[in-house]
N, CA, C and O atoms as a GROMACS GRO file, in nm:
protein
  576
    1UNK      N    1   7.702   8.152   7.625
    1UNK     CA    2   7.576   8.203   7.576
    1UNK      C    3   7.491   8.263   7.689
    1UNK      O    4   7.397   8.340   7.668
    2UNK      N    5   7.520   8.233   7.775
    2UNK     CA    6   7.442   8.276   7.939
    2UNK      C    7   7.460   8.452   7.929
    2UNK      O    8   7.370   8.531   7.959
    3UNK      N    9   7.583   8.486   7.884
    3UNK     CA   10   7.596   8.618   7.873
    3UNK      C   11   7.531   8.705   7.796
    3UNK      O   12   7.463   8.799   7.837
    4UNK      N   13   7.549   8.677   7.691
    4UNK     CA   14   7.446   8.689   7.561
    4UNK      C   15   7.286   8.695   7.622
    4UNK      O   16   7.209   8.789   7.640
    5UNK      N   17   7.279   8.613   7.635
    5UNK     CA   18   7.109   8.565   7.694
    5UNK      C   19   7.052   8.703   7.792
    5UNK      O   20   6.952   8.774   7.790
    6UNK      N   21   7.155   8.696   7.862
    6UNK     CA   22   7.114   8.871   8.000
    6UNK      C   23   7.134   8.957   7.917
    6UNK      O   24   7.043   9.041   7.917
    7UNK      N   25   7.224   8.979   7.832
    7UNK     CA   26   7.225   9.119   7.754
    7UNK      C   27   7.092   9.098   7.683
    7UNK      O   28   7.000   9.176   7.707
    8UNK      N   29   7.081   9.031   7.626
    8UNK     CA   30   6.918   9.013   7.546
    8UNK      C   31   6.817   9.104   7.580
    8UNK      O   32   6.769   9.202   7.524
    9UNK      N   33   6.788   9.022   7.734
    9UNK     CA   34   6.687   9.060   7.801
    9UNK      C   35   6.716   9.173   7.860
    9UNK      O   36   6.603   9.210   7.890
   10UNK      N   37   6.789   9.255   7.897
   10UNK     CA   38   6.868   9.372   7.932
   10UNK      C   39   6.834   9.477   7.797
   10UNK      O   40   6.759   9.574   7.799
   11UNK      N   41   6.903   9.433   7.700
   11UNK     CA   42   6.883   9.565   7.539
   11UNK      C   43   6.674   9.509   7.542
   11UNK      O   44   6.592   9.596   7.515
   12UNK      N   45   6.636   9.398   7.569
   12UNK     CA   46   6.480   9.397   7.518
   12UNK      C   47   6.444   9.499   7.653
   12UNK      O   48   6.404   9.609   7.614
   13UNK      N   49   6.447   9.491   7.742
   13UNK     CA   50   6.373   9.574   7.824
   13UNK      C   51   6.376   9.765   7.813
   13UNK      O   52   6.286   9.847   7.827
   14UNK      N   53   6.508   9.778   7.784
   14UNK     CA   54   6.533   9.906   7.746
   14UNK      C   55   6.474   9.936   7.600
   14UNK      O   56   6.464  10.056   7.576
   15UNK      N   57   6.443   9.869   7.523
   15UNK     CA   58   6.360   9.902   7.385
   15UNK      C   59   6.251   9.908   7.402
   15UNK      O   60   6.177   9.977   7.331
   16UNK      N   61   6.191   9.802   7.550
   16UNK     CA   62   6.043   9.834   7.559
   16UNK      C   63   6.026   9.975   7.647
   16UNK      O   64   5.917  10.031   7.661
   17UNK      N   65   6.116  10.009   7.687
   17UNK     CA   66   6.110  10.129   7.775
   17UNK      C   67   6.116  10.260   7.689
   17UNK      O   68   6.078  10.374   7.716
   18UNK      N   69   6.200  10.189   7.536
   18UNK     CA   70   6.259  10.312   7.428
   18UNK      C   71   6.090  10.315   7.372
   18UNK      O   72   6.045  10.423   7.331
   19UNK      N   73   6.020  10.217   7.372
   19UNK     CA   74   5.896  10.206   7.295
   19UNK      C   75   5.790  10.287   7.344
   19UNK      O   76   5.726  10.369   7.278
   20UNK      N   77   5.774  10.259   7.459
   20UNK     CA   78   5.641  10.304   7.551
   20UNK      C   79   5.668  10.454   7.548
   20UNK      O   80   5.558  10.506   7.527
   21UNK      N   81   5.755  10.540   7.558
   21UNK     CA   82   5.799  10.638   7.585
   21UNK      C   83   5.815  10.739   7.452
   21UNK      O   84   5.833  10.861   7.458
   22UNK      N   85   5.803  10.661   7.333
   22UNK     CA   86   5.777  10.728   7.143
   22UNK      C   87   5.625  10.769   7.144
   22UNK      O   88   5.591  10.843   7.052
   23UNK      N   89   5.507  10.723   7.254
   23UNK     CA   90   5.378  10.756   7.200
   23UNK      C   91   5.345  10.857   7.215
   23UNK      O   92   5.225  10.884   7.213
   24UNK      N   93   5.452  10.960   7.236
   24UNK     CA   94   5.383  11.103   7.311
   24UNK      C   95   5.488  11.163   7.191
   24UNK      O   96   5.464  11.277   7.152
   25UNK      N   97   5.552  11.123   7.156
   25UNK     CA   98   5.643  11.198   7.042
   25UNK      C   99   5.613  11.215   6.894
   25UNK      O  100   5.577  11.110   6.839
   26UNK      N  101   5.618  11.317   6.819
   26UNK     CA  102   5.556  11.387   6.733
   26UNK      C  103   5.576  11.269   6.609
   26UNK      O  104   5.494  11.233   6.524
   27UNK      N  105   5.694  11.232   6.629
   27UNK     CA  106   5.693  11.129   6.515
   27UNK      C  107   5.724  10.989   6.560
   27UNK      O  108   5.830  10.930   6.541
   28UNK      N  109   5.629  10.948   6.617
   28UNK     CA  110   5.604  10.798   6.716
   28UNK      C  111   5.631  10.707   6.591
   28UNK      O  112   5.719  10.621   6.588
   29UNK      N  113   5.539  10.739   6.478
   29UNK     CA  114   5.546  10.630   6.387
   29UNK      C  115   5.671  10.606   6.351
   29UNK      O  116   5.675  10.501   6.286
   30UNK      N  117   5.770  10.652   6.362
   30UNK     CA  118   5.874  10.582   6.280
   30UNK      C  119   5.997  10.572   6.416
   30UNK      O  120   6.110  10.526   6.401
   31UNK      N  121   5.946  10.623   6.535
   31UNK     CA  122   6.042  10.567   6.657
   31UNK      C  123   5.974  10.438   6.715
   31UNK      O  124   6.040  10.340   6.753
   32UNK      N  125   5.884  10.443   6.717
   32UNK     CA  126   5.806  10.312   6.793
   32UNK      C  127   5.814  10.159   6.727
   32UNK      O  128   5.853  10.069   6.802
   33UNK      N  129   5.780  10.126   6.593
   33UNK     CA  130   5.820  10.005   6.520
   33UNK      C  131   5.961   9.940   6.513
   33UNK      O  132   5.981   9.822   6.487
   34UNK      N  133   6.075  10.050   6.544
   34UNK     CA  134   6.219  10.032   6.518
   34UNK      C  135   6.227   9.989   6.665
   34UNK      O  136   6.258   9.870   6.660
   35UNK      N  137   6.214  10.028   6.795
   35UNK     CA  138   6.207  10.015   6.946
   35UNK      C  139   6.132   9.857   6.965
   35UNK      O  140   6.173   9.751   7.013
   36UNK      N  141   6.031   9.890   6.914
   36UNK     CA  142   5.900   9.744   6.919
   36UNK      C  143   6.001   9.592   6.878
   36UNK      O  144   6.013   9.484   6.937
   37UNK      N  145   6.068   9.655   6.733
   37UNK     CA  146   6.083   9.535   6.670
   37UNK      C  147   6.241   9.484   6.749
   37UNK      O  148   6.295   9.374   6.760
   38UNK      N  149   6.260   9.557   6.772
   38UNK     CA  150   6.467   9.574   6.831
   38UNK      C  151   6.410   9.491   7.034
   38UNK      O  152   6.483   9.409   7.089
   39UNK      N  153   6.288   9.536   7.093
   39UNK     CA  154   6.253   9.458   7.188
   39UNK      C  155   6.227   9.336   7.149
   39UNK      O  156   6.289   9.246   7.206
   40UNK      N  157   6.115   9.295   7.026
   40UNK     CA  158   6.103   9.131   7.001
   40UNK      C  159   6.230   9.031   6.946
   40UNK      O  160   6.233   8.913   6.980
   41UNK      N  161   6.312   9.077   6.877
   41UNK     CA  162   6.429   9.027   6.830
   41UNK      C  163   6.550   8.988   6.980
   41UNK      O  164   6.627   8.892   6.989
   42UNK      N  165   6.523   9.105   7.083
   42UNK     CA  166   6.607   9.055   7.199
   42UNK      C  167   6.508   8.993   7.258
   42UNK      O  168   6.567   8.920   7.337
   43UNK      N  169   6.387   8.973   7.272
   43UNK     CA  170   6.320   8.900   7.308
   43UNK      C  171   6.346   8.748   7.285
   43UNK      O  172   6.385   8.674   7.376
   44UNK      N  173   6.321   8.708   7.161
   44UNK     CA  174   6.300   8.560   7.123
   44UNK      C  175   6.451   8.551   7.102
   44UNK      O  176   6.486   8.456   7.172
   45UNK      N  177   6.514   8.580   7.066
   45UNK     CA  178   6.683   8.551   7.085
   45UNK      C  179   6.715   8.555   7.246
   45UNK      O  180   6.817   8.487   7.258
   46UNK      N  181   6.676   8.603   7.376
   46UNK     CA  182   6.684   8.578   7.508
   46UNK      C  183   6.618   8.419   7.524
   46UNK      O  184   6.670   8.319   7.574
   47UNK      N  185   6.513   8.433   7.476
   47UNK     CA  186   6.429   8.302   7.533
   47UNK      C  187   6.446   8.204   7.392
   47UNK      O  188   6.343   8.139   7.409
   48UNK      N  189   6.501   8.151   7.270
   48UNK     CA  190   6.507   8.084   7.198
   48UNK      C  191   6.674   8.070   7.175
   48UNK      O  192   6.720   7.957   7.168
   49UNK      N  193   6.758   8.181   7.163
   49UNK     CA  194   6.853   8.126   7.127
   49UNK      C  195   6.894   8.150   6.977
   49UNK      O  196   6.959   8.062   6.921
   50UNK      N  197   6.859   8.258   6.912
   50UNK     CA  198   6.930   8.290   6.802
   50UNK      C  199   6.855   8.204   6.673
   50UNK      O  200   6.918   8.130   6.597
   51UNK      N  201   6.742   8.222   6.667
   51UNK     CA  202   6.646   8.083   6.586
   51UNK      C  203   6.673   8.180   6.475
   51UNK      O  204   6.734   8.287   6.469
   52UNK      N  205   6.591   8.086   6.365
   52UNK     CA  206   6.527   8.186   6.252
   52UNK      C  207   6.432   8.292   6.242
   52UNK      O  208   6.441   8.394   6.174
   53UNK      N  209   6.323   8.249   6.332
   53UNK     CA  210   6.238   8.358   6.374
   53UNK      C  211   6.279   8.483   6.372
   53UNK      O  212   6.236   8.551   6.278
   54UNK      N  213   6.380   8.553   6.479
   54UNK     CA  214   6.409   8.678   6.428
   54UNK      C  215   6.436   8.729   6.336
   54UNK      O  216   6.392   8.839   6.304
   55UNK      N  217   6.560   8.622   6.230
   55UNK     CA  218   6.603   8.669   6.157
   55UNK      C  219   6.586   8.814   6.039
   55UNK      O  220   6.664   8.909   6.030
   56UNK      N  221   6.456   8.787   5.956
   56UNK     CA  222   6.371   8.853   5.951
   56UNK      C  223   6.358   9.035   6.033
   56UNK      O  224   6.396   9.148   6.004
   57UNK      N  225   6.291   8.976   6.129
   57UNK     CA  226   6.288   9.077   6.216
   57UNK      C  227   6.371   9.183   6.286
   57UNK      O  228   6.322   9.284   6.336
   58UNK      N  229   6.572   9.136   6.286
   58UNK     CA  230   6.662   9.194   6.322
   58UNK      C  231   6.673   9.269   6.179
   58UNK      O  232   6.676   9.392   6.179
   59UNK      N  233   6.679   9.192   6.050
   59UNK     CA  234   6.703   9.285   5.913
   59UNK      C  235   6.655   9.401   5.928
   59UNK      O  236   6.724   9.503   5.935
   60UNK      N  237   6.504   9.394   5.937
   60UNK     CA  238   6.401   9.507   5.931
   60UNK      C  239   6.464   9.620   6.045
   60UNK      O  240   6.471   9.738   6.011
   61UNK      N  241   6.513   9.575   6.187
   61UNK     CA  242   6.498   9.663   6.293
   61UNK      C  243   6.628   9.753   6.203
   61UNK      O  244   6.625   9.873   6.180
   62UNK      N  245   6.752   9.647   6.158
   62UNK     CA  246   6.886   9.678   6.127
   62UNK      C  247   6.850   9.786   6.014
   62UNK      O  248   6.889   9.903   6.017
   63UNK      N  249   6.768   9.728   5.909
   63UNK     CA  250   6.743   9.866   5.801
   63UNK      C  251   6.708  10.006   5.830
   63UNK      O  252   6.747  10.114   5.787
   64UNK      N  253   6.602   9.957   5.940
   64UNK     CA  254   6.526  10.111   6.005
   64UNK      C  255   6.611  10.177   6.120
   64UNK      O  256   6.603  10.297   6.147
   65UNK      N  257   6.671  10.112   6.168
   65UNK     CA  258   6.779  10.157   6.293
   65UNK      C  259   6.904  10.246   6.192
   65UNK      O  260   6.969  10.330   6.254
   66UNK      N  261   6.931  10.228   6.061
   66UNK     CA  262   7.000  10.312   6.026
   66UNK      C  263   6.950  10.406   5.936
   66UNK      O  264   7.012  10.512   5.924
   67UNK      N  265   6.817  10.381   5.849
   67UNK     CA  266   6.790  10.507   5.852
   67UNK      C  267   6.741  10.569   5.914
   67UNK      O  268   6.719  10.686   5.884
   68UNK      N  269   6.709  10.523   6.012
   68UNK     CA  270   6.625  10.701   6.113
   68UNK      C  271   6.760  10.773   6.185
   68UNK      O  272   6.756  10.892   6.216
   69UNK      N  273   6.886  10.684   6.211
   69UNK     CA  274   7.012  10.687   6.254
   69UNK      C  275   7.081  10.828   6.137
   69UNK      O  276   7.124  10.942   6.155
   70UNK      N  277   7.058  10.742   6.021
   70UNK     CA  278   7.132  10.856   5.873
   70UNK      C  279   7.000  11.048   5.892
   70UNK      O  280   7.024  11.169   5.893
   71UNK      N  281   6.894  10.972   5.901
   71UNK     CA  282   6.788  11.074   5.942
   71UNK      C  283   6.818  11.206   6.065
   71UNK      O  284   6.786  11.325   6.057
   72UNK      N  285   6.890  11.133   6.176
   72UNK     CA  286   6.914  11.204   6.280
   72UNK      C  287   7.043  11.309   6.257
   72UNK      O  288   7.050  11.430   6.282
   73UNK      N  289   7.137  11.223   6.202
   73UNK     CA  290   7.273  11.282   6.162
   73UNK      C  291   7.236  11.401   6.075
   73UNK      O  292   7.286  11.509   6.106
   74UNK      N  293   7.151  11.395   5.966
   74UNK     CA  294   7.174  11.458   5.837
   74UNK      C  295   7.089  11.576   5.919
   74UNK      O  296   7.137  11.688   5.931
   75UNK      N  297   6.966  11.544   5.972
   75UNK     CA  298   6.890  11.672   6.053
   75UNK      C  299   6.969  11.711   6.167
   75UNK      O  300   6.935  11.828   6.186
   76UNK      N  301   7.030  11.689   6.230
   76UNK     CA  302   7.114  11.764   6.318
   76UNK      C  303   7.273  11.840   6.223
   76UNK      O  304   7.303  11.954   6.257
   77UNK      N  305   7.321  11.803   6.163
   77UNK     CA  306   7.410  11.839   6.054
   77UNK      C  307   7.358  12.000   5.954
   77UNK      O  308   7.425  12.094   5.913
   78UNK      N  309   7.232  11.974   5.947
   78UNK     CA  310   7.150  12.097   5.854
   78UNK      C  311   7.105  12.194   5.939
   78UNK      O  312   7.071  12.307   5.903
   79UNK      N  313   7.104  12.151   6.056
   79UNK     CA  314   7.020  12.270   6.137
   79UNK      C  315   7.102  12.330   6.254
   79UNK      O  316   7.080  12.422   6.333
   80UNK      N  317   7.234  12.222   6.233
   80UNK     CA  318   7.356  12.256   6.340
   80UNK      C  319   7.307  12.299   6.502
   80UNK      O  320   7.331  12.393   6.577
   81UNK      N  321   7.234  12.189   6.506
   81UNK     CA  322   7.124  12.186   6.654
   81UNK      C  323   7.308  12.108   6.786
   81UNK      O  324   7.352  12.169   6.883
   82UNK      N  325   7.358  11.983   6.736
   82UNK     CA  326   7.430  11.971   6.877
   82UNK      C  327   7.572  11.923   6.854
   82UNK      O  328   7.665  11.940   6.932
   83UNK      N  329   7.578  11.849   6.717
   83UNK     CA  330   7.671  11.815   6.626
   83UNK      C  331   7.735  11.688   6.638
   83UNK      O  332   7.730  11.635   6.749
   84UNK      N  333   7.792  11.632   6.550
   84UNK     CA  334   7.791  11.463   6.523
   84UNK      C  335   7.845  11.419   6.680
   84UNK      O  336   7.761  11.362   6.751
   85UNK      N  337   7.933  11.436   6.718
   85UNK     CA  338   7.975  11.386   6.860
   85UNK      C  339   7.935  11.442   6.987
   85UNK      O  340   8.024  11.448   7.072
   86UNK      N  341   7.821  11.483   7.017
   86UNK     CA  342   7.783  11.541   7.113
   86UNK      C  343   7.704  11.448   7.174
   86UNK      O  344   7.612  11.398   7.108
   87UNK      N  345   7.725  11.406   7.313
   87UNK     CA  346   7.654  11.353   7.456
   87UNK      C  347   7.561  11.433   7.546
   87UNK      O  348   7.537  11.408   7.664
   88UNK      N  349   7.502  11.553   7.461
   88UNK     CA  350   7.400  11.639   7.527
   88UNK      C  351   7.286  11.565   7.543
   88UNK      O  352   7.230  11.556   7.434
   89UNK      N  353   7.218  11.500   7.641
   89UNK     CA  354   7.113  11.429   7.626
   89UNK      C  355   6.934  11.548   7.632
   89UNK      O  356   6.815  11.531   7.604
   90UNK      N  357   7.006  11.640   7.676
   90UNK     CA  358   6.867  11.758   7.688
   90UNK      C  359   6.823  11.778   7.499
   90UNK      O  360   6.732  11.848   7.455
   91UNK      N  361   6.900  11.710   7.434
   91UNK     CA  362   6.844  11.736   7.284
   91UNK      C  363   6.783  11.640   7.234
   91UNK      O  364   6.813  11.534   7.288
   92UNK      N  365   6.698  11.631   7.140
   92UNK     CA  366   6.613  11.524   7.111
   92UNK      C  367   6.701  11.449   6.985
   92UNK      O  368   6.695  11.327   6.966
   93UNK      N  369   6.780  11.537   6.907
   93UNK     CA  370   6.862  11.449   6.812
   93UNK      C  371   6.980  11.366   6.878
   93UNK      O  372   7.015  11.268   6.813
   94UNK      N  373   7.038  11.387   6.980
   94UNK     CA  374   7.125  11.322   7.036
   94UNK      C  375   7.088  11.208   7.134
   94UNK      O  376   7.176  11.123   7.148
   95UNK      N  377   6.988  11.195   7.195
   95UNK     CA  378   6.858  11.114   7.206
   95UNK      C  379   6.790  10.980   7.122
   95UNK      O  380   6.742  10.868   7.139
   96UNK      N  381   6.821  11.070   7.028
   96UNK     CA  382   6.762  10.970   6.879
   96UNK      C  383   6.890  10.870   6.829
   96UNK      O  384   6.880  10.750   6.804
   97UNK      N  385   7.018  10.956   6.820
   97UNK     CA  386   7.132  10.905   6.739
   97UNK      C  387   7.114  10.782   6.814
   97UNK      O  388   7.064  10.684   6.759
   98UNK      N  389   7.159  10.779   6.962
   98UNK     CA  390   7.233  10.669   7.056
   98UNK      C  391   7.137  10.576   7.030
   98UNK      O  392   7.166  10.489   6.947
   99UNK      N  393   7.022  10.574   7.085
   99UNK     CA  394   6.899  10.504   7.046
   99UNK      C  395   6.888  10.424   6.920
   99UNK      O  396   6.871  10.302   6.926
  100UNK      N  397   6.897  10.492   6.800
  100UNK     CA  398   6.888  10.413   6.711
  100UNK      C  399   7.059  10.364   6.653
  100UNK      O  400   7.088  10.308   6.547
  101UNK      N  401   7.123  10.395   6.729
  101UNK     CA  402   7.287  10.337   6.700
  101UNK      C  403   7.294  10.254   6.804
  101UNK      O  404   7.392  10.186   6.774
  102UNK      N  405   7.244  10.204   6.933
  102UNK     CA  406   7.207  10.085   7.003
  102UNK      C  407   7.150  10.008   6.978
  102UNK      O  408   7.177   9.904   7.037
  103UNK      N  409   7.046  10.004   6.885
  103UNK     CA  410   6.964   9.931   6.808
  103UNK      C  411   6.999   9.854   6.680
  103UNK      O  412   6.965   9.739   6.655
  104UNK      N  413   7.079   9.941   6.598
  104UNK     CA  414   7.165   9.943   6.526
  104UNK      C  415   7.267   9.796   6.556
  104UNK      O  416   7.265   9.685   6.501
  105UNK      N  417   7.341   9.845   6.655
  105UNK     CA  418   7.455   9.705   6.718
  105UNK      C  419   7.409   9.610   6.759
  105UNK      O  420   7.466   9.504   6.734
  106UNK      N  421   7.312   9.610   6.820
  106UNK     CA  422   7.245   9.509   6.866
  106UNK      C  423   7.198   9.412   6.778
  106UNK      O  424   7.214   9.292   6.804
  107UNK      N  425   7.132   9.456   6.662
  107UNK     CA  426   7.098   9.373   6.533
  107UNK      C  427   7.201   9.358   6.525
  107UNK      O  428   7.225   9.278   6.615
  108UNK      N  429   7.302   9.383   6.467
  108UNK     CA  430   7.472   9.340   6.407
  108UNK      C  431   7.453   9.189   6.529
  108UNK      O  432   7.400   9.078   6.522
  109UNK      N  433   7.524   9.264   6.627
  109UNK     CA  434   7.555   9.148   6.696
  109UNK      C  435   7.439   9.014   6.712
  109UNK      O  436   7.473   8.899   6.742
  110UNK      N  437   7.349   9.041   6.695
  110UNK     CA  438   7.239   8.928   6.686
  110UNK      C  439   7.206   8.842   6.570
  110UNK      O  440   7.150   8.732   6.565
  111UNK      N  441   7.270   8.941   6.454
  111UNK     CA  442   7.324   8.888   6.356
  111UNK      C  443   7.399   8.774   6.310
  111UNK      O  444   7.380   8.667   6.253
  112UNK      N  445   7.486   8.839   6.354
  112UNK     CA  446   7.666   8.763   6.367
  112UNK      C  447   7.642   8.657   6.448
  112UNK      O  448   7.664   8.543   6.404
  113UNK      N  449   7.591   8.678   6.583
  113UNK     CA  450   7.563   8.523   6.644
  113UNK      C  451   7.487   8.400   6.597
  113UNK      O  452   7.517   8.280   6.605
  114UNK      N  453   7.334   8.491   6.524
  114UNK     CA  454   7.260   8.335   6.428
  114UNK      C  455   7.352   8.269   6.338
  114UNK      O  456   7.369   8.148   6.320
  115UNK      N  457   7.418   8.390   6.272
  115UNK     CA  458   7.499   8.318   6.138
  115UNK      C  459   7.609   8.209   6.180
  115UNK      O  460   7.641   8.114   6.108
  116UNK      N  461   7.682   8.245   6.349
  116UNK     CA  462   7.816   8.153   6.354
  116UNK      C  463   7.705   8.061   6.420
  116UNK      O  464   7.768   7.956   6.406
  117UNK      N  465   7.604   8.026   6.473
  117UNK     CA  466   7.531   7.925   6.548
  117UNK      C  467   7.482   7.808   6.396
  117UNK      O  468   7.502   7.687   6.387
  118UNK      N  469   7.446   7.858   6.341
  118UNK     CA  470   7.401   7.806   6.212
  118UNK      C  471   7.512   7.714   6.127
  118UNK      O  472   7.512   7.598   6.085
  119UNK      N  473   7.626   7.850   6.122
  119UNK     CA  474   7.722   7.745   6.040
  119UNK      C  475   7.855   7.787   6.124
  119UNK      O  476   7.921   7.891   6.128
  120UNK      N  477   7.864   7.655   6.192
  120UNK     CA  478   7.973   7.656   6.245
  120UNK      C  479   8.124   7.658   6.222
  120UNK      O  480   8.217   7.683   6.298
  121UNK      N  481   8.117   7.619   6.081
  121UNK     CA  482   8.283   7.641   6.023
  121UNK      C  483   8.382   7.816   6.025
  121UNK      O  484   8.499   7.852   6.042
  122UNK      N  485   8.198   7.906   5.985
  122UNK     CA  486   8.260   8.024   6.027
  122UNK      C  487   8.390   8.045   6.133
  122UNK      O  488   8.497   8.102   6.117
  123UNK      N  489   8.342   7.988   6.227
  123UNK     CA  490   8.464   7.976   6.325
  123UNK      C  491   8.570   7.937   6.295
  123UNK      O  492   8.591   7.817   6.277
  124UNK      N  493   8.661   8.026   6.284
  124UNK     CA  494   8.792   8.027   6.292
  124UNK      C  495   8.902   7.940   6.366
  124UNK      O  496   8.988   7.861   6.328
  125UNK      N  497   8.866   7.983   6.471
  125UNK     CA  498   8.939   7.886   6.590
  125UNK      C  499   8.884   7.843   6.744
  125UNK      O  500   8.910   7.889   6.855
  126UNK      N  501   8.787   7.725   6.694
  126UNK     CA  502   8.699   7.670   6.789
  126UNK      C  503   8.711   7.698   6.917
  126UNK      O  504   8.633   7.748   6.997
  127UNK      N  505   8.866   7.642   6.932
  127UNK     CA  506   8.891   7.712   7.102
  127UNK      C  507   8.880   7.823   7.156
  127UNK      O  508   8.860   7.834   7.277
  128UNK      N  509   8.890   7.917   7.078
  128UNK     CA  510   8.906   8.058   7.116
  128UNK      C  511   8.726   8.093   7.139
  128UNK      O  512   8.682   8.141   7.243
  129UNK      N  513   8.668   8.070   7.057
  129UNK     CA  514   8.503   8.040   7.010
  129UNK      C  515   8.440   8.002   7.160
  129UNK      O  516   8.371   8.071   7.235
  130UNK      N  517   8.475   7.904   7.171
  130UNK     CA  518   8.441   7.867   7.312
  130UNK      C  519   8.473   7.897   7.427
  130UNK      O  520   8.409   7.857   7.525
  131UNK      N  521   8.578   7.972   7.434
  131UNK     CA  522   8.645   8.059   7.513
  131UNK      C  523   8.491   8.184   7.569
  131UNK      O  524   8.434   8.210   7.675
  132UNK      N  525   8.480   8.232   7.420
  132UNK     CA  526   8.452   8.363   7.431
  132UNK      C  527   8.271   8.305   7.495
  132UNK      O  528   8.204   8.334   7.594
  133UNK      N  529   8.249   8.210   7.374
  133UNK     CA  530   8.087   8.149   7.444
  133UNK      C  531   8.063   8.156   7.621
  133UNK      O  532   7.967   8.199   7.685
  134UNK      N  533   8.177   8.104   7.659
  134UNK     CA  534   8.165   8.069   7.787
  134UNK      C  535   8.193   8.213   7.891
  134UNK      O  536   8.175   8.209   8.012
  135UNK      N  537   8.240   8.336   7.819
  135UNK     CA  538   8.287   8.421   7.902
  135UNK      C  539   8.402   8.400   7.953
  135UNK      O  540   8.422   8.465   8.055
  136UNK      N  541   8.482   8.336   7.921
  136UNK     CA  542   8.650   8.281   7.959
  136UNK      C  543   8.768   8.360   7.913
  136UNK      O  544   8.880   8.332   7.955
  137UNK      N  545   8.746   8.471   7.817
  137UNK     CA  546   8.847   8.487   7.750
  137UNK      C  547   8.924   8.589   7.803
  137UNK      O  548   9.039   8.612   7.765
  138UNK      N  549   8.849   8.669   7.914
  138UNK     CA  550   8.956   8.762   7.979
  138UNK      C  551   9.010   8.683   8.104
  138UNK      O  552   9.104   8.743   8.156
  139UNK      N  553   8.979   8.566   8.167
  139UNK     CA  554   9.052   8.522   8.242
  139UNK      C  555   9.179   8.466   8.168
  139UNK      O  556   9.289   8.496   8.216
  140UNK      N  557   9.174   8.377   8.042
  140UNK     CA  558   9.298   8.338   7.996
  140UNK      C  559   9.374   8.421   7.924
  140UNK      O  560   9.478   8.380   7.873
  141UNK      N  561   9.341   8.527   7.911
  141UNK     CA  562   9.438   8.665   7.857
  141UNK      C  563   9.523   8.717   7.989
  141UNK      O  564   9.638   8.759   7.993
  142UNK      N  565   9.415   8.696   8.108
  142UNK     CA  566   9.451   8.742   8.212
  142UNK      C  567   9.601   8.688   8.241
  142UNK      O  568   9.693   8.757   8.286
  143UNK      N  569   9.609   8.533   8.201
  143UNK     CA  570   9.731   8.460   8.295
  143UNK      C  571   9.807   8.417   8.208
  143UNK      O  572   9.851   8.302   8.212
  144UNK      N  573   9.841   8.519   8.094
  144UNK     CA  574   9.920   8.530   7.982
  144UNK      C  575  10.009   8.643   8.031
  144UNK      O  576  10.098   8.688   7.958
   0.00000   0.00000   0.00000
């Protein structure tokens, strides 16, 4: 979980950086709440540990992270500005996609972790589980 925990605080700092940086942009309102809420969710999941608290709060980021995500696609698609697989970062839709498709995973995965912390039977195969908790699992793949 130590790993988990730095990525946390790692994806929260870059959302507060994705945040501060929407107030000068034409449509702040609907980049800034999705950034805001995607920083507090890695927030209290860094410093709590996957509580209920976010829960809530990852849904919301997860709902809005894909539509402004479906938003970006469909307006870059109509106006044939850079096109679905493009890494041009000088464009503002390709900008937007990664952004809100980082945000996007991040809920997933913050997801997936409350739910197996909660109910532990999810787990499949404990050992392996703990493997991966601990960051172990490419060393014992390694000496296979």
């Amino acid at each position: 979980m130590k790993l988990f925990s730095i990525c946390s605080l790692l994806m929260s700092s870059m959302c507060a950086y994705s945040a501060s940086v929407q107030l000068n942009d034409h449509d702040w309102y609907l980049w800034f709440p999705l950034y805001a809420c995607a920083c507090g969710v890695n927030l209290v999941n860094w410093k709590i540990s996957s509580k209920n608290i976010s829960g809530y709060a990852a849904k919301v980021a997860l709902l809005l992270g894909i539509s402004l995500f479906l938003k970006v696609v469909i307006e870059d698609f109509v106006r044939g500005i850079a096109g679905f697989c493009s890494l041009d970062l000088m464009e503002r839709v390709v900008r937007e996609k990664i952004g809100s498709g980082l945000v996007v995973i991040s809920m997933i995965l913050h997801m997936n972790a409350s739910l197996v912390q909660r109910d532990p039977k999810q787990r499949k195969n404990k050992k392996l589980a703990r493997l991966v908790d601990f960051g172990e699992i490419l060393n014992k793949h390694e000496q296979c």
